[in-house]
matplotlib code that plots the C-alpha trace (Angstrom):
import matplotlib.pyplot as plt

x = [80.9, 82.4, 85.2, 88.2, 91.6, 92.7, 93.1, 95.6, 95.9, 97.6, 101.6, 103.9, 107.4, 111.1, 112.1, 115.4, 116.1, 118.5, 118.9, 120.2, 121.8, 119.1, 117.7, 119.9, 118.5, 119.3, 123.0, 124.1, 125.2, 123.9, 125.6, 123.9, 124.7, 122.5, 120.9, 118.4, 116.0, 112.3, 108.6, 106.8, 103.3, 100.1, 99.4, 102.4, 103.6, 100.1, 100.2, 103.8, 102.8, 99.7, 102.0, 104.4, 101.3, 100.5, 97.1, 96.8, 94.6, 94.8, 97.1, 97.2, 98.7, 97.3, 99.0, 102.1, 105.7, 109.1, 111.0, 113.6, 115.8, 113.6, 110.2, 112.0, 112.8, 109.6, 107.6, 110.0, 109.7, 105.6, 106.7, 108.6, 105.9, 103.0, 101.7, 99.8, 101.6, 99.4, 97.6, 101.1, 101.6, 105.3, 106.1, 108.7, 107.3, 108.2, 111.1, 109.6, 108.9, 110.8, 111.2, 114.7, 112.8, 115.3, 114.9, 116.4, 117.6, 117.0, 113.6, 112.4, 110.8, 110.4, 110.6, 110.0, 111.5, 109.2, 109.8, 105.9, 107.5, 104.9, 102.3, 101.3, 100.5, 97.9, 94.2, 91.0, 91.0, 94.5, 92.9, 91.4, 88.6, 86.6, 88.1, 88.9, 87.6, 89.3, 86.7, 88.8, 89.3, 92.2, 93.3, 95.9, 97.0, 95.0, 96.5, 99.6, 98.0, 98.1, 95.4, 92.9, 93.3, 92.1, 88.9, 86.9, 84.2, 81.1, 83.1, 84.1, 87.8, 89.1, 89.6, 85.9, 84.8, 87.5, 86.3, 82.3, 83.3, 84.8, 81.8, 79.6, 81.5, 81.0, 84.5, 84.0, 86.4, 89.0, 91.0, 93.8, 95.2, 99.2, 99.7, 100.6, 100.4, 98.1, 95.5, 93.1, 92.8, 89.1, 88.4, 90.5, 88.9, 85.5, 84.4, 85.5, 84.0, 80.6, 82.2, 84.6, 83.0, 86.1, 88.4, 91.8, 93.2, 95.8, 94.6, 96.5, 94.8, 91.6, 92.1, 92.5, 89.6, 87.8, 89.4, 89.8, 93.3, 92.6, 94.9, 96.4, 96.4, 92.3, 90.7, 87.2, 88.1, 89.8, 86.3, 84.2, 85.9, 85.9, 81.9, 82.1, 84.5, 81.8, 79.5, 80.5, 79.4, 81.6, 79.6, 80.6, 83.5, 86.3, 89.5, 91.4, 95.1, 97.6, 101.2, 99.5, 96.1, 93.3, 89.6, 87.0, 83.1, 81.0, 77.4, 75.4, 76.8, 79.6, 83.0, 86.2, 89.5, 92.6, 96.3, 99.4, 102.4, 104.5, 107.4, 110.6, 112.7, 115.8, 113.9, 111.9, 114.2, 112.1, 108.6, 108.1, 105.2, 103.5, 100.3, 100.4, 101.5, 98.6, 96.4, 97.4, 96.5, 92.9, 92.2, 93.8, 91.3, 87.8, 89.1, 88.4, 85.5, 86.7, 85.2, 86.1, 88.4, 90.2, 90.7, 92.5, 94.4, 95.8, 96.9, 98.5, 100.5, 101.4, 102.4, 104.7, 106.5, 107.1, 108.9, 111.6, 113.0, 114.1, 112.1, 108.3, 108.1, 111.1, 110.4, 106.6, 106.1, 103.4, 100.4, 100.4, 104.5, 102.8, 100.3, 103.1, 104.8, 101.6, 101.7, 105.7, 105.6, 101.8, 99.5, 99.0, 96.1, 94.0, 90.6]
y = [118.1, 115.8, 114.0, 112.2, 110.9, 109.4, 110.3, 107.7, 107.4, 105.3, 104.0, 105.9, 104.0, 104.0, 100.4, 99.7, 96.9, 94.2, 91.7, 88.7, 85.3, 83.4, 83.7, 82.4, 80.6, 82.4, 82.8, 82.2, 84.8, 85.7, 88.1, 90.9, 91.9, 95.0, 97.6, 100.7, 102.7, 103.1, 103.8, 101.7, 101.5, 101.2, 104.9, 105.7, 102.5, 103.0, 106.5, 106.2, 103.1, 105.2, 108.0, 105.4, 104.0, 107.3, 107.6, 110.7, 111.9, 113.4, 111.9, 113.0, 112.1, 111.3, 110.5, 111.7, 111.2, 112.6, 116.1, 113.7, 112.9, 110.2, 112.2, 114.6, 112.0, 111.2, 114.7, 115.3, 112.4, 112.8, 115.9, 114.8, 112.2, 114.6, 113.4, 116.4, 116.5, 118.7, 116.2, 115.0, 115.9, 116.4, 115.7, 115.9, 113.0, 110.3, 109.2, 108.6, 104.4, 102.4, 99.2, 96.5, 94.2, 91.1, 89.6, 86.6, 87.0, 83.3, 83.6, 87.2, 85.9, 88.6, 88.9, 92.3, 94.0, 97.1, 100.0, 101.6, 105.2, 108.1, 105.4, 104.6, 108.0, 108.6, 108.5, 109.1, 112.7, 113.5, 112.9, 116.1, 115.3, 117.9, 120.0, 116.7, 116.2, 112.8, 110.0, 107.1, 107.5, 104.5, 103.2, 100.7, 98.9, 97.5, 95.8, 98.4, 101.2, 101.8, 104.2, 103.1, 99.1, 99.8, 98.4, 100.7, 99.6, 99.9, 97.7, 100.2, 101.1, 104.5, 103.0, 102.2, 105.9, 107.3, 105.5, 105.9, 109.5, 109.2, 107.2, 110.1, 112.6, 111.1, 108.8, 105.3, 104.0, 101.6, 99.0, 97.2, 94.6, 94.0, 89.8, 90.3, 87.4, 88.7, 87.1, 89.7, 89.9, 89.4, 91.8, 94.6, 93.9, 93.5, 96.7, 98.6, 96.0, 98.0, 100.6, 99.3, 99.6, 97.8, 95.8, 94.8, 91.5, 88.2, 84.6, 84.6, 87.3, 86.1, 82.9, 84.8, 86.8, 83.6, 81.2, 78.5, 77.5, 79.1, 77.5, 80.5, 78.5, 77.3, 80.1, 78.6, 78.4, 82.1, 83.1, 81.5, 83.1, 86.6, 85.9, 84.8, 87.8, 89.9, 88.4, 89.7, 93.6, 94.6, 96.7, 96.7, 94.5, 92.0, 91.5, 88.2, 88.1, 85.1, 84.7, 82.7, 85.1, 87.1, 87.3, 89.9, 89.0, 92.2, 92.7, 93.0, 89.2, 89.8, 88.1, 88.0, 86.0, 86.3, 84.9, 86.2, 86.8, 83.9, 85.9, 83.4, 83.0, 85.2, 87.9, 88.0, 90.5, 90.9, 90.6, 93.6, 96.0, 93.5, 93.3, 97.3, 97.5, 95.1, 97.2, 100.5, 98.6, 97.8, 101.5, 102.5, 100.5, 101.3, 105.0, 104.9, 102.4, 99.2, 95.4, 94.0, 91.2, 94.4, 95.7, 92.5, 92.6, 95.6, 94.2, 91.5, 92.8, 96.0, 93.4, 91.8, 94.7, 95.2, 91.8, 92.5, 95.2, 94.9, 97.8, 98.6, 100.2, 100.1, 97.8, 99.5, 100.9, 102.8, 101.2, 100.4, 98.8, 97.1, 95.4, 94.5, 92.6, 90.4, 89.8, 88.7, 86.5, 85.3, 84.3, 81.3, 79.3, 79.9, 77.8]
z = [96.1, 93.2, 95.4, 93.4, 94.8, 98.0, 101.8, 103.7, 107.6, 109.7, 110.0, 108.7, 108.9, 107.6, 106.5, 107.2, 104.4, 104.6, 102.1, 104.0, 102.8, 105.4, 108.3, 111.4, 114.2, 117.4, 118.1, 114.6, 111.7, 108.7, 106.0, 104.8, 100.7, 100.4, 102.6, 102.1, 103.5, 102.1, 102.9, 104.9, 106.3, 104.7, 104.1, 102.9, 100.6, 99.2, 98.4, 96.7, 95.2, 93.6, 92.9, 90.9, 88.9, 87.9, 89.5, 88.4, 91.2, 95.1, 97.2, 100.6, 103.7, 107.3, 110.5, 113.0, 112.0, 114.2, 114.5, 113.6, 111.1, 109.4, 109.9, 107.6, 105.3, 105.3, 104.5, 101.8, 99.5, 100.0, 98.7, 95.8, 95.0, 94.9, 98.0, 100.2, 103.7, 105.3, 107.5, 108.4, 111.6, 113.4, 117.3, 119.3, 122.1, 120.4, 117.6, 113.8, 113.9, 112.0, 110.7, 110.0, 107.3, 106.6, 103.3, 102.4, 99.2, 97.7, 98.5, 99.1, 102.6, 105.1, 109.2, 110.6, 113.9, 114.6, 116.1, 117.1, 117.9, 117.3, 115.2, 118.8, 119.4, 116.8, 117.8, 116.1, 116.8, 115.0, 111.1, 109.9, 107.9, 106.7, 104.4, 102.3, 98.9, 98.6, 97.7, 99.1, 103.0, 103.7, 107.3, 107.8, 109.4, 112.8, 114.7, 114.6, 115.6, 119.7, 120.4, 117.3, 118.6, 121.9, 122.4, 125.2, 127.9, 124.8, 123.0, 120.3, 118.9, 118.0, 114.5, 114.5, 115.4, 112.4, 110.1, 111.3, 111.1, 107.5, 106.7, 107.5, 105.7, 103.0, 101.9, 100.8, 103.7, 103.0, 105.8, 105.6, 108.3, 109.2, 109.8, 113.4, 116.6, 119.0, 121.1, 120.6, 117.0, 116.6, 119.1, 117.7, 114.1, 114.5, 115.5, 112.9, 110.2, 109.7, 109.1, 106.4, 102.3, 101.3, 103.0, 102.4, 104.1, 103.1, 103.3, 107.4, 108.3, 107.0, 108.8, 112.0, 112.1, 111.2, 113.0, 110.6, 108.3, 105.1, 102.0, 99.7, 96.4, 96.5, 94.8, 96.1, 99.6, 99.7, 97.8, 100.7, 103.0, 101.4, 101.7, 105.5, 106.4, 104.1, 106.8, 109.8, 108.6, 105.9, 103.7, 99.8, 99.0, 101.1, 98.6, 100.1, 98.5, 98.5, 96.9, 94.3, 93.4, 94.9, 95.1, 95.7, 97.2, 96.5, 98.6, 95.2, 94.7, 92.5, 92.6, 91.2, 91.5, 89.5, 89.7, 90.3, 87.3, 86.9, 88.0, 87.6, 91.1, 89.6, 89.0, 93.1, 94.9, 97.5, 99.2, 101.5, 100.4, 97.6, 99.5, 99.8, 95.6, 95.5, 97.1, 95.5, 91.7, 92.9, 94.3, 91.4, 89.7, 91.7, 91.4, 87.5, 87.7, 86.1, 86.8, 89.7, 87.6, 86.2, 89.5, 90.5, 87.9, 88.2, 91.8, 90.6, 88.5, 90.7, 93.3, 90.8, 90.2, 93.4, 94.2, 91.6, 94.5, 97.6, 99.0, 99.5, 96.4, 94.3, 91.8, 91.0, 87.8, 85.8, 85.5, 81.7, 82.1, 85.5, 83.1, 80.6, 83.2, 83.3, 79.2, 79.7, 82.5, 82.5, 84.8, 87.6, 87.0, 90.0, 90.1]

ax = plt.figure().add_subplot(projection="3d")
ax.plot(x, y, z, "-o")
ax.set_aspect("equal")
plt.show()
């Protein structure tokens, strides 16, 4: 079977965006200019990102969304994107989950208040697999995911068996992690590392699962620790992205790093969904095969189109305007 495109399982969220003056302390006020809903959630800002890019290839959906009001929201822009729904499941136990992201609009910094809703119902039994073609299988994110983050008596995770069970169909799996403070981050994370080819994760999250403070604008210390979290069983490739670049450590001994676009502060609307625009460039660019500094590229400057919107994936364009962006505004020296 020649496989092509992109399966994508996981959260699937409404963002409820505010753009805020600041951010109070408790008890104080704060003015909100603008408001909108979006995607949200790995699988779905990545699909819709890759729709936006113009992949050009199978897009299909994976997960459990509301009979509500925003779960229909939800199946019918898929729809209007290209994106297959018919892995999306609908319920009636639990409402769609949701997000209000507040984003300051000086300095497009971002703080979440999550609603889990029917994300916490999915478990590794709900993804259909089988009748797939897609090469790409994509999970995100742990550690927002109920039922796949519980860790059982052998020590396994229900992500871990998904993904062992994408592995053996024959995707080249794909994971992505949510910056969240729990105790038990390790523990939720580690298990489903061997059975990860490529895995997605941000200089706080890397520092988590390693335990260390990892620095976001050393391009030698993200790329030792891509190698260290490539360590602990990941099998082809860890990408470790900052606000100021990204780096990939392959297993044949390849790497990568490249900065991010120079994007002046006028022009940042908004930081919600670059690390899932990020990720959509670089599947977009192991999908048609280019170098792994490509592949970065294309991240970087899919995440820059994203910050000139408010929403997860407003501001990102197709790829060959997305690469334009990175000939006007340049590049950060990232050594």
């Amino acid at each position: 079977m020649t496989r092509s495109g992109i399966l994508a399982a996981g959260n699937w969220i409404v963002d409820h965006v505010k753009l805020i003056d600041a951010f109070p302390d408790e008890d104080a006020l704060a003015f909100i200019g603008e408001q909108s809903s979006a995607n949200g959630g790995g699988p779905y800002n990545l699909l819709k990102n890759l729709a936006k890019l113009g992949a050009g290839f199978p897009l299909q959906a994976a997960g459990i969304v509301g009979d509500d009001t925003d779960g229909h929201w939800i199946l019918e822009d898929c729809r209007a994107n290209g994106i297959d729904t018919a892995r999306l499941k609908s319920t009636d136990r639990a409402p769609t989950s949701y997000t209000d992201v507040m984003s300051v609009e000086s300095t497009g910094r971002r703080t979440f208040f999550h609603q889990t809703g029917t994300n916490a119902l999915l478990d590794d039994s709900d993804v259909e697999l089988n009748d797939s073609s897609a090469e790409f299988f994509y999970l995100g994110y742990l550690l927002l995911l109920a039922r796949l983050d519980w860790v059982d008596g052998d020590g396994e995770t229900g992500a871990s068996r998904l993904l062992r069970r994408a592995s053996s169909a024959g995707f080249h799996t794909v994971v992505d992690l949510v910056s969240v403070q729990m105790g038990n981050f390790r523990e939720v994370v580690l298990p489903s590392l061997p059975e990860t080819d490529t895995l997605f994760l941000n200089e706080l999250e890397a520092g988590a699962l390693l335990d260390r403070c990892v620095k976001d604008d050393d391009a030698q210390q993200l790329l030792a620790v891509a190698d260290a979290v490539l360590a602990l069983g990941v099998r082809h490739r860890v990408v470790v992205h900052s606000a100021c670049g990204a780096v990939v450590v392959a297993s044949d001994g390849s790497c990568a790093q490249h900065g991010s676009l120079l994007i002046p502060t006028q022009e940042i609307r908004g930081a919600a969904g670059a690390g899932d625009a990020f990720a959509a460039g670089v599947i977009l660019g192991l999908h048609h095969k280019h170098s792994l500094e490509e592949c970065l590229r294309f991240g970087v400057c899919s995440a820059a189109g994203c910050l000139t919107h408010p929403t997860t994936s407003g501001g990102v364009q197709d790829i060959g305007l997305s690469l334009a962006l990175g000939e006007k505004f340049g590049f950060r020296d990232f050594s």
